[in-house]
Phi, psi and omega in degrees: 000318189288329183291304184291350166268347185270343177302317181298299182305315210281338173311292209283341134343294214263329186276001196061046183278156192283116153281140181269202178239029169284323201264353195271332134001278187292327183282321176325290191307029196243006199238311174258007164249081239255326197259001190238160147292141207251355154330323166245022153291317178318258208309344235242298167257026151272323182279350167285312206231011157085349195173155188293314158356307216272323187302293192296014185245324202290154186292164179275325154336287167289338173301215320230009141279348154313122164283135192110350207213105163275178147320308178319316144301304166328276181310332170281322168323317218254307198274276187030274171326303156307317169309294192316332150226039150281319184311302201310325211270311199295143135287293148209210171256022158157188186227130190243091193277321186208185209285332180298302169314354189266295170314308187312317185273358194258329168289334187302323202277340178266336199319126134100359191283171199247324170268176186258137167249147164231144165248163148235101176310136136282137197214118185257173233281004175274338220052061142261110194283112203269342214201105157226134191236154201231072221267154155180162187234206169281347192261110158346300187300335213202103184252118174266158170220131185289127170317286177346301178277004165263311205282340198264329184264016176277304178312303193309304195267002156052060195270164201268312192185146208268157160224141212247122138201140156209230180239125176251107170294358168268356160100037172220154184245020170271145184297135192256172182306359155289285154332300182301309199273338163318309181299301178301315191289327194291320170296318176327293175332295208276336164297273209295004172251023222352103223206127161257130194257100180322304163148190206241118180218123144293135196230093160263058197061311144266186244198111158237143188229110121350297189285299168343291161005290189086010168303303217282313174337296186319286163326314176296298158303336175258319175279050182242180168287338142333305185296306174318284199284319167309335176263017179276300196292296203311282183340284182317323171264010183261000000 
């Protein structure tokens, strides 16, 4: 019976259903109360501390004056809590204001690898990058990212703007013709989710920016969607 209900609770989690907060609570407990219903321990500590606050706030003392509440619920209860307001403190895993914060920060992350990666920063509308994903393959030489699995994670994490970096292990950072067209599919992209691509910056110990550049200008311009059905139309009527 408790399986089919924690299945019913975990749907609406997913379907974005409204929760009250006995119930967002209970689910929380479903992890450390793996065998019980854990609905009127919810309620039971919402009626003690008045609120998810008041839970996730309470000493591990007072957790475990609640029936129902073992050490175990207790200790899960409390680092909970912590995350949750270490989270509320963190901004993200920098903030990137210029061109410069950028380099700085795409060599700490390239500095020294021996094959090539490619990243993609989510960047909300501070340049605080809230999202990084991280493509690479077996060929030294050479990194792909499927579109698809980029337009899905684009959808998901809903970013202000994007930033493109990844590596030449030969120790030149000028762009090859891969690159360049990488480039092009990723502004497309990043136009039809509206979405802004900040830029593309390659790192071989030395360092090239797109924007810097005046590439990624270019590139911005010949590549939206706008552009894309004009040439469609242009095509179709010729």
């Amino acid at each position: 019976m408790h399986e089919g209900h924690r299945k019913r609770m975990l749907a609406k989690i997913e379907s974005g259903a409204l929760l009250y907060d006995h119930e967002v609570l209970e689910i929380l407990l479903f992890n450390a109360c793996p065998r019980i219903n854990t609905n009127p321990l919810a309620h039971a500590l919402l009626e003690r501390f008045c609120s998810l606050s008041g839970v996730l706030g309470a000493s591990v003392a007072e957790l475990k004056e609640v029936k129902g509440v073992g050490e175990n619920v207790a200790m899960y209860l409390k680092t909970v809590g912590l995350c949750l307001g270490r989270a509320g403190k963190t901004q993200g895993l920098a903030t990137l204001k210029n061109l410069g914060d950028c380099i700085k920060f795409v060599s700490m992350r390239l500095k020294g690898r021996k094959e090539e990666f490619l990243e993609l920063y989510m960047l909300d509308k501070s340049g605080c990058v809230t999202r990084v994903f991280t493509y690479t393959s077996a060929d030294r030489n050479r990194v792909t990212a499927d579109s698809g699995e980029i337009l899905k994670s684009i959808v998901n994490s809903a970013p202000f703007g994007i930033l493109i970096a990844h590596n030449h292990v030969n120790g030149n950072a000028s762009p090859s013709e891969n690159d360049d067209e990488f480039t092009k599919i990723m502004q497309l992209i990043c136009n039809m989710n509206n979405v802004v691509l900040w830029d593309h910056i390659i790192y071989a110990g030395e360092v090239f920016s797109y924007k810097d550049s005046g590439r990624l200008e270019r590139i911005s311009a010949n590549y939206t969607l706008k552009s894309v059905l004009k040439w469609t139309k242009t095509s179709n009527s010729t």
